[in-house]
N, C-alpha and C positions, 0 to 999 in steps of 0.2 A: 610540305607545300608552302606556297609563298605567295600572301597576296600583294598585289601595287596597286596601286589607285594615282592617276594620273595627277600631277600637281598636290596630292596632298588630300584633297577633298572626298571622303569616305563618305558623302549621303548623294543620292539620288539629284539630278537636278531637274528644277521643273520650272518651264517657261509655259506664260499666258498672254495671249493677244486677243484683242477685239477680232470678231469675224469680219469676212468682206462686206461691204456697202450695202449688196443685196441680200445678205444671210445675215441673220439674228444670231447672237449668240457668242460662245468667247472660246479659243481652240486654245488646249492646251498641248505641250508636247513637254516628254522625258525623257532625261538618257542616263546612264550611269558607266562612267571610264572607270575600268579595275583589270585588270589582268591576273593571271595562274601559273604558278611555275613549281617544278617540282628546284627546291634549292640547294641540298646536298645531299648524295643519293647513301653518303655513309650515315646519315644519322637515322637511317633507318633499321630494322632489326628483323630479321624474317626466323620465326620460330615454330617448330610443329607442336609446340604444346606439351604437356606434361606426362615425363613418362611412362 
């Protein structure tokens, strides 16, 4: 398997703003860019175990 993380950046990102006008308080949001790939399917090994 193969991970990628977009541009480079491997942690979580987290953004915070003041809430609307009429609402108290402060909204946050996160996101996290990475993607899954299987990346070379020879480097794997399938074995039934010992005999």
């Amino acid at each position: 398997m193969v991970v990628s993380f977009l541009k480079g950046v491997e942690t979580p990102t987290v953004e915070s703003t003041n809430a609307d006008f009429n609402t108290l308080g402060i909204q946050f949001r996160g996101y996290h860019d990475f993607g899954c790939d299987i990346a070379e399917y020879l480097a794997g090994v399938h074995s039934k175990g010992a005999n």
